[in-house]
N, C-alpha and C positions, 0 to 999 in steps of 0.2 A: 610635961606638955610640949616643950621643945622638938623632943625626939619625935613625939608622935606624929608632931604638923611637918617634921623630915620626910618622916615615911611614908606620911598623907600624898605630900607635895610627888613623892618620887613614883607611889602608885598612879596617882592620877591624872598628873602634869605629863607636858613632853613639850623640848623643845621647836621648835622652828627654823630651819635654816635661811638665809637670807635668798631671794630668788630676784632676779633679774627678767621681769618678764618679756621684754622686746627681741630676748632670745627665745627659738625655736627651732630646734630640728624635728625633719620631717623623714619619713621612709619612704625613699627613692623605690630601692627596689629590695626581694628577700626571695633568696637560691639557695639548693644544693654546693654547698661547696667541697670541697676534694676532700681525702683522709690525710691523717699528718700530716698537719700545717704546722709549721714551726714560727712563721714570721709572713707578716705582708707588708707590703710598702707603695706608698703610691707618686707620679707626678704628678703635673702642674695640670695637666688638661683633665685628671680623674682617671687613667686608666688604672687598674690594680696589678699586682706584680706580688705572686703567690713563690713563697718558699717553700716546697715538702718534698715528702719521700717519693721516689716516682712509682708510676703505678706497677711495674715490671721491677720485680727483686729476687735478688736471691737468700737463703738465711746468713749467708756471709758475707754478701754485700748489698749496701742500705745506702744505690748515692740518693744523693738530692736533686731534687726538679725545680727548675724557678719559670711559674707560668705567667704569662701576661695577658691580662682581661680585657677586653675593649672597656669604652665609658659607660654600656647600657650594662654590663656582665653577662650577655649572652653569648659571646665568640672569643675561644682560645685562639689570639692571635697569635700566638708564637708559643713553644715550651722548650726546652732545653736540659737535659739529660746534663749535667755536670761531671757524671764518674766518680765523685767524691759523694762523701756526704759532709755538706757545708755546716758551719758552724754560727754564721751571721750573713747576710743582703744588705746591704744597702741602696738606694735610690735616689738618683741625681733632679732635680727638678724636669729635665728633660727626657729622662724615661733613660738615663746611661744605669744600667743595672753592675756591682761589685760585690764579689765575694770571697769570702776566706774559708778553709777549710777548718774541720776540728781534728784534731789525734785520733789517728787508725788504733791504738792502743795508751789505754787509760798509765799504763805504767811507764809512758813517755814522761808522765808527769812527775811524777817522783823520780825518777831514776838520771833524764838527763834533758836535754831542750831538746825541741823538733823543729823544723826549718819550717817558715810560716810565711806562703805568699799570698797575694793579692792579685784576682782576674779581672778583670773588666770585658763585657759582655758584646757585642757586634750591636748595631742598632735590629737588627731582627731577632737578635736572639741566638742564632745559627751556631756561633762560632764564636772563639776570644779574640780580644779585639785586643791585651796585653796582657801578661804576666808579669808580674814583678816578685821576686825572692826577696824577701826582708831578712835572710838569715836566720840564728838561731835564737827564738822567742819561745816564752808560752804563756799561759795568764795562770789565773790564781784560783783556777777549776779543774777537773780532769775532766770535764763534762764537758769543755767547750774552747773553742781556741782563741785567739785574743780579739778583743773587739774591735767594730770597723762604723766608722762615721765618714760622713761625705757633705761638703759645701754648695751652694749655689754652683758654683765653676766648674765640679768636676774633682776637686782636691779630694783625695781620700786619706782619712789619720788612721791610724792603726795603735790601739793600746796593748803591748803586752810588757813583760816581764824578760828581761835578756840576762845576759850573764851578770854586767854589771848594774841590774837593779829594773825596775821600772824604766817604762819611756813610751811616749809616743812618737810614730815613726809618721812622719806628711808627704805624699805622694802626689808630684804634678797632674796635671789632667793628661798628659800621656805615660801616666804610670812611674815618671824617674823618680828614686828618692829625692826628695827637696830639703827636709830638716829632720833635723831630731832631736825630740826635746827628752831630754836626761833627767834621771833625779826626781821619777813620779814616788811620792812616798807610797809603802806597801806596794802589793801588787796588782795592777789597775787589772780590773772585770769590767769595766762599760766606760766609752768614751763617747762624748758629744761636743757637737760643734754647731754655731751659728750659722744665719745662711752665709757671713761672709768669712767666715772660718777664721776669723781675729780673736774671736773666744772661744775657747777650749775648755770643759771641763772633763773628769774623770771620778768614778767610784772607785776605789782600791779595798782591799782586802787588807787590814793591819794586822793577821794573824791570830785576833782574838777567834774562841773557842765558843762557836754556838750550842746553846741547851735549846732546845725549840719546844722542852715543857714549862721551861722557867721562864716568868715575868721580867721584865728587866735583866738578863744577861746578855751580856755583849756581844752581840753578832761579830762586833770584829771589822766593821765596813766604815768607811770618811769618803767625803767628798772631798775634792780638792781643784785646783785650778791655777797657771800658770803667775805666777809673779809679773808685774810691769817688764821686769828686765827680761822677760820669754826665757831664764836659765833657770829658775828658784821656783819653787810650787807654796801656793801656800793650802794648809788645810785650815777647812770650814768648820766649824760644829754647828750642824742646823739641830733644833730641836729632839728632831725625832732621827733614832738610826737608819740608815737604810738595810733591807730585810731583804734580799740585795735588792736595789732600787733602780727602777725606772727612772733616763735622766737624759733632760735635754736642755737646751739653752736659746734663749728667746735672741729677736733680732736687736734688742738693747743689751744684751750681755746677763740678763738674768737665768740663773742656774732655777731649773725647774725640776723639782724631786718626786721621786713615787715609790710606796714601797709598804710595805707592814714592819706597823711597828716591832716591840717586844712581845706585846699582848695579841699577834695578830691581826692587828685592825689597822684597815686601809689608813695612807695619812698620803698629803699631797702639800709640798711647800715651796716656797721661791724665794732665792736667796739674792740680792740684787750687787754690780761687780764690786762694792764695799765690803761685800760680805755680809751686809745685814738683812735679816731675814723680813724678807716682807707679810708672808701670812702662811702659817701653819694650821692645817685643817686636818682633824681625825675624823674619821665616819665611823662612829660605835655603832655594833650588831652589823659588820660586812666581812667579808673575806674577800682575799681576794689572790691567793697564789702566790706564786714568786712570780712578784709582776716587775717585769723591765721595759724598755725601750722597744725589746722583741716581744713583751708580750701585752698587759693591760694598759698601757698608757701611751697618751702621743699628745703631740703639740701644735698648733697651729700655725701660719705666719702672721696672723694676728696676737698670737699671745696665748690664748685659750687653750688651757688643758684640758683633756679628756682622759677618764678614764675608765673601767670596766672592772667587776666583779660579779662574783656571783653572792647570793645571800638569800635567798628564797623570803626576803623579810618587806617590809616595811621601814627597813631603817631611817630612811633619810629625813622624812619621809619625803615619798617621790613627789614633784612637782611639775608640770608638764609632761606626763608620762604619755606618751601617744602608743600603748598596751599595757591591758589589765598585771596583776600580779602573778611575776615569774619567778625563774631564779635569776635568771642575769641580770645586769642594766649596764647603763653607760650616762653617765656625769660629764656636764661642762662647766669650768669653774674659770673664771675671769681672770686676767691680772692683776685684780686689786683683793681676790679670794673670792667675791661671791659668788653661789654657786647660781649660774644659769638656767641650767635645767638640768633634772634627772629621771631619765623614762627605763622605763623597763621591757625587755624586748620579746614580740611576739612568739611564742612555739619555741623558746626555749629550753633546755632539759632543766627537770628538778632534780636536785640533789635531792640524798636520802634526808626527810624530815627526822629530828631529834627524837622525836616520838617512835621511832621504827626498832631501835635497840643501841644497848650499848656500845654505841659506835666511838672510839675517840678521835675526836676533831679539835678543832681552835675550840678553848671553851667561850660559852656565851652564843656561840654562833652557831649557824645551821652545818648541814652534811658537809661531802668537799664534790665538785665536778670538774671538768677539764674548763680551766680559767681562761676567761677571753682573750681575742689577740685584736690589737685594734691599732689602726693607721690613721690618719689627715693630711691633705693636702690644703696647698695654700689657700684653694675656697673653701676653707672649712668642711668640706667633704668629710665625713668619718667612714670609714669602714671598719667593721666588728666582722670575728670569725668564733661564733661559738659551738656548742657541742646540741646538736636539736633534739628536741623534745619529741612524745611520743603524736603530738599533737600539732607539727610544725607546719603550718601550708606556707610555701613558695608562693608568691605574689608574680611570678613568672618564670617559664623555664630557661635556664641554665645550659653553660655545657654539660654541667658535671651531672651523674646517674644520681637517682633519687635513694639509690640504698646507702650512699655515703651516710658517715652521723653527723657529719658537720652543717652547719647553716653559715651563709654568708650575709650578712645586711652594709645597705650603704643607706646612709642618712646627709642631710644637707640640711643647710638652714631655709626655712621654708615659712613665713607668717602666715601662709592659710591651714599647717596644720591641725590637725584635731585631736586635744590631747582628751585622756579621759577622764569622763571627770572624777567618777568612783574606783579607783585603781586597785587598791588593796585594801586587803581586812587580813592582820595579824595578831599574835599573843602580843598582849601591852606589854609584859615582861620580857620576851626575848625576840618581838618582832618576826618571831615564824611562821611561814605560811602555810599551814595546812589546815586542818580538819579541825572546827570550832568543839566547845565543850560547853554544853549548859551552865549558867554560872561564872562563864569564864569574863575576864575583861580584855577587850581586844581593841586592836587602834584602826580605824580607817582613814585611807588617806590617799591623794587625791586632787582634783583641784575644784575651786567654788562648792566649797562641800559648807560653807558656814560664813562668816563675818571674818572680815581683816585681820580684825583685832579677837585673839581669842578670848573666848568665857569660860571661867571654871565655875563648878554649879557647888551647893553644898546640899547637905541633907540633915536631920535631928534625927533620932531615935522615934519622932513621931511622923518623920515627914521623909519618903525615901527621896535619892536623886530623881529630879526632875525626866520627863521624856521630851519635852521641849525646850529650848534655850538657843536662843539669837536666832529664832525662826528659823531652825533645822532640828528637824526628829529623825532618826533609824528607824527603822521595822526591820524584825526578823520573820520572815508571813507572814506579814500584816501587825504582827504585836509589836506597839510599841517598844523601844528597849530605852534605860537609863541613862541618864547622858551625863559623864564628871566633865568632861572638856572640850569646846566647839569652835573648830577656826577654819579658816578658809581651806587649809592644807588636810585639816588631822580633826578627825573626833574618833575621841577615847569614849566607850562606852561598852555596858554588861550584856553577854548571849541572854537571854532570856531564860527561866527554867522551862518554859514550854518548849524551846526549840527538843527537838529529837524525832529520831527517823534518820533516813539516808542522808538527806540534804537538807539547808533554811536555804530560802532566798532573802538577800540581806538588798536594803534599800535605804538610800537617803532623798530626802526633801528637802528641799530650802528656799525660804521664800515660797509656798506654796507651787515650787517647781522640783519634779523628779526627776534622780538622776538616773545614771544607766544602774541596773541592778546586777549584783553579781552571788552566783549559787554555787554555795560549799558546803560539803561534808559535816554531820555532825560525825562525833565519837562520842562515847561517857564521858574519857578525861582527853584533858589537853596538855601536859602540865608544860608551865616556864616556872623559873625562879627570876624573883627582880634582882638585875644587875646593875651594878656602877661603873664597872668597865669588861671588856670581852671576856673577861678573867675572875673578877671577884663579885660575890654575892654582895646586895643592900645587905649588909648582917649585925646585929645586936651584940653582944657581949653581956656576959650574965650579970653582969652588973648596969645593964641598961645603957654603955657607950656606944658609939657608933665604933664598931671594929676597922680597922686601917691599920698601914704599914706601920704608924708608929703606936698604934694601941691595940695591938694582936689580943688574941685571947689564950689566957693563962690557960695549962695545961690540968686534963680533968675539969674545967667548965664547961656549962653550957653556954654553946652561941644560938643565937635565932634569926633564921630567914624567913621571907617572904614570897608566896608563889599564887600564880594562880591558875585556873582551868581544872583541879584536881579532881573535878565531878559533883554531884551533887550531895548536898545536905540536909543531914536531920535532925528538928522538925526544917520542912524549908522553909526561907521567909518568904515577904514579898521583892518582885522585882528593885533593885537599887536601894534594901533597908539595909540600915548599919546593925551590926553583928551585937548583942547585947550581952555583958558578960555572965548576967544571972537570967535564966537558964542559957549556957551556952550549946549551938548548940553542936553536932559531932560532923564528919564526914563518912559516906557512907562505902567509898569504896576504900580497901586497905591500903597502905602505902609504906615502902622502905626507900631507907638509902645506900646508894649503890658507891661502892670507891673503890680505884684504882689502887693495888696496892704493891709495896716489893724495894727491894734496894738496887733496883739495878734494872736493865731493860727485859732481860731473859728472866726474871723473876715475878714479870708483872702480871696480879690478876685481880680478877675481878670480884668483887665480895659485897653481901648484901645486908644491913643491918635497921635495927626497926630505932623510931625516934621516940625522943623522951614526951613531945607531945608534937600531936602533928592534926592542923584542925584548923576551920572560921578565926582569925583573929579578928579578936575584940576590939569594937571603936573603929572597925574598918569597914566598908561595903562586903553586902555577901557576895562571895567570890574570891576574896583574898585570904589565903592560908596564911598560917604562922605554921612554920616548925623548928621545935626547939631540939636539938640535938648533943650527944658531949662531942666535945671538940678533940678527944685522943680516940675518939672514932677514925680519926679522917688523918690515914697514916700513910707514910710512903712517900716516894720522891715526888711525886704526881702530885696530888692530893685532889685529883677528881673528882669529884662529889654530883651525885645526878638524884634527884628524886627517878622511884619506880613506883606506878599507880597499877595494882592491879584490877584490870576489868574483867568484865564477863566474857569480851573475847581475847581479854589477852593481855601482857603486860603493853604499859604505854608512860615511856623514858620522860624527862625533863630536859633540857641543856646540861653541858656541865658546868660545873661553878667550883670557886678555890673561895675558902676563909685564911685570913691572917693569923696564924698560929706561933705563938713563942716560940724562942728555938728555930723556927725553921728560916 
């Protein structure tokens, strides 16, 4: 009975994250923005200051262009052709633009150090304004050359790797060397500093050996930060590794982290100058790239982290979203962790849905896209740079030509924004956004969609889930649909069996008030499997345990999972009745499962096999699969595992998912 009220809880339930609501950003404006954007940065007044490749190249040479935006984004006030191609920008509160270059040749890196300076830009942009030669450095990537931070004043620190070991190198406001701090352990890849450049921290690279299929292996990456006596470093261990990580440092001295974990999934933390970690926050069902400093995260001069992903889901779920359900978003999270607000941003690109084919990605999570780049300035201004969708309109024109793929948004804090209230509708199981399934259980989410305080509904064998609960009902055209869970944020509830045809319009009411309605796709199947973390399935053990790291499943049993959207059933029941075990009844479209297989990377394929039962689990609402499979199925260094539903037009994928297998 125990187990069952688990499984209940985890199909039907979902958390809530804490919101702040007297926070609100609003969208200022949304452009065309240039190709190959690597990094953007902004000052004090709002103007923006683009780093990419310039529009004029050759295939041998790829410098970099650093443009600078007016405040409204519609006038290239200056651009500058550098000759190089840059490796990091920095920006001074006053619009003083500094850069460094990356290695002309990846096998500078192994082979011997390359001489690493440091430019500072004219105030037009025209011309350098100094150069400084820092000697022989390099950092702890071949991809990129050693990192560069800049102060309130002008001071620019430089992290790299010299002969005798780590350092960062401090630079007056007219370029002279001024210090150097010795003795960074490992090899720093990202350095940051306060506005008033008194705290320092740095990410290094300790040499460990990344697997990027394996849960829990070492990336190999510490934070660290200067000793009282500015000679000794000491290193941090904040919760979660950094994947390399975004990282900055507030105006009280707190180290502020960003990055994917082991499992992928975003985490955002703050480490205060003690060392003690103030709040560590994961976002299960997000991706979000190799996100740094230069690319999904920034920080405010209030405190406030922002950061950016893509995830085409519902994860968070979103809460002041001012646009419907995309792939990207952007997150604001407090200095005490709560999150502020988290909206998702108009017209921009979807990733490939799970459902498209055997794709391998982070498992649990949706497709991969060019991951957002995002900046703030001291009035909380944010600006995001992501990849646009097929469907993007510009809110006004730009310098930049409309066939670029990029989109540019700036957001500001704004209290007459208008968020929406009906945001998303995704699979309850893996939060993906695409095309519903008859049957299926999916989550919407949003704001003022229900009551404060959520209600879980229940149902008998003689009485299905309720269509009403804390005065909000769903319709999928017009028909009522089942409702397990209703809260201001999130209600979890069943596609209907009637929905079918090209699209349902889905709607919520509350308090006999409608919300905005939004129109999606059906398909036959939808499938998700229920996950516990980016990585591993909700999964049984053939002796009824809950499967986990220390209770794997023995080798030749059966483990059982849970999914749902897999299509429709027969006999079908009624909307939101629970599955009865005599007569049970079957599913009507076939299904396999799919795994990664091979000892090595060049040996990897793909292989399709059928399950020991695969169907309505009993005692659950109709909609939720059980499939019970053997567990020396699921072989290989991978152990990828995706349900495949075949339909009438076609196969339609699951996520992928891992079980805890002995031995492995």
């Amino acid at each position: 009975m125990l187990l069952r009220i688990s499984v209940c809880l985890l199909l039907l339930t979902a958390g809530v994250l804490a919101v702040t609501p007297s926070f609100l950003l609003g969208i200022d404006y949304i452009e065309w923005g240039p190709g190959s954007v690597s990094q953007i940065a902004a000052d004090n007044t709002g103007a923006l200051y683009i780093l990419s490749d310039c529009p004029i190249h050759t295939p041998t040479t790829l410098p970099s262009c650093v443009t600078k935006l007016s405040v409204d984004g519609q006038t290239v006030l200056w651009q500058n052709n550098l000759g190089f191609t840059a490796a990091a920008m920095a920006v001074d509160p006053t619009g003083g633009v500094y850069v460094i270059p990356q290695p002309t040749d990846n096998q500078e890196f192994y082979a011997q150090f390359y001489d690493v300076f440091v430019e500072k830009l004219t105030a037009d942009g025209s011309a350098v304004l100094w150069q400084t030669d820092l000697g022989a450095m390099r950092s702890s990537s071949p991809a990129v050359s050693a990192s560069l931070a800049v102060d309130s004043t002008g001071r620019v620190f430089v992290a790299g790797t010299a002969a005798d070991g780590g350092e960062v190198v401090r630079l007056t406001p007219a370029g002279a060397i001024d210090t150097t701090f010795s003795g960074v352990p490992g090899k720093p890849a990202e350095v940051a500093v306060d506005p008033t450049g008194a705290n320092i921290a740095v990410v290094s690279w300790m040499g460990g050996i990344t697997n990027f299929f394996v849960p829990g292996s070492d990336p190999g990456y510490a934070l660290a930060r200067p000793a009282p006596d500015n000679v000794t470093w000491t290193t941090l261990t904040p919760p979660q590794e950094p994947f390399p990580s975004g990282l900055a440092v507030a105006a009280n001295g707190d180290i502020v982290a960003n990055g994917l974990d082991s499992t992928w999934t975003f985490y955002v933390e703050r480490i205060n100058a003690a060392g003690k970690t103030l709040f560590s926050i994961v976002v299960p069902g997000t991706v979000g790239g190799f996100a740094g400093s230069q690319g999904g995260f920034a920080l405010d001069s209030n405190g406030n982290a922002y950061i950016a992903g893509y995830s085409a889901s519902s994860a968070f779920p979103v809460k002041n979203s001012v646009a419907p359900c995309g792939s990207d978003w952007l997150s604001a999270i407090a200095p005490d962790g709560s999150i502020l607000q988290t909206t998702y941003l108009p017209g921009a690109s979807y990733p490939p849905i799970e459902g498209s084919g055997p794709i391998l990605v982070p498992l649990g999570a949706t497709g991969a896209s060019l991951a957002p780049i995002i900046t703030a300035n001291a009035n909380s201004a944010v600006f995001v740079m992501v990849e646009a969708g097929t469907d993007f309109a510009p809110t006004e024109t730009g310098p930049f030509p409309p066939q670029v793929s990029l989109a540019l948004y700036r957001l500001s804090p704004n209290s007459n924004a208008q968020p929406v209230q009906l945001a998303c509708v995704g699979n309850a199981a893996t939060f993906s956004s695409g095309p519903v399934a008859p049957g299926e259980i999916v989550t919407l989410s949003g704001i003022g969609l229900g009551p404060q305080q959520g209600i879980p509904t229940q149902a008998t064998f003689a009485s299905p889930f309720p269509t009403q609960a804390g005065n909000a009902e769903v319709t999928f055209d017009g028909t009522p649909a089942p409702l397990l869970w209703v809260q201001d944020g999130q209600i979890n509830t069943v596609v209907p069996w009637s929905a079918a045809g090209k699209t349902t319009k889905i709607c919520v009411t509350y308090n006999n008030v409608p919300t905005n309605c939004l129109t999606y796709p059906v398909a036959a199947a939808a499938p998700g499997v229920f996950m516990v973390d980016s990585y591993h399935a909700a999964a049984l053990n053939q002796d009824g345990s809950i499967n986990s790291a220390t209770n794997p499943a023995p080798p030749n049993s059966i483990v059982t999972v849970y999914a749902t959207g897999l299509g429709p059933i027969n006999p079908q029941p009624a909307d939101g009745a629970l599955v009865a075990a005599t007569p049970l009844p079957v599913n009507t479209l076939p299904l396999q499962l799919g795994t990664w297989t091979g000892k090595g990377v060049g040996d990897i394929s793909y292989v399709t096999y059928g399950a020991a039962y695969d169907g309505p689990a009993p005692d659950l609402i109709a909609g939720a699969s059980q499939i019970n499979f053997l567990a020396s199925d699921v072989i290989g260094v991978l152990d990828a595992v995706q349900l495949v539903v075949q339909t009438p037009s076609g196969a339609s994928y699951s996520n992928f998912f891992q079980i805890y297998l002995a031995g492995q």
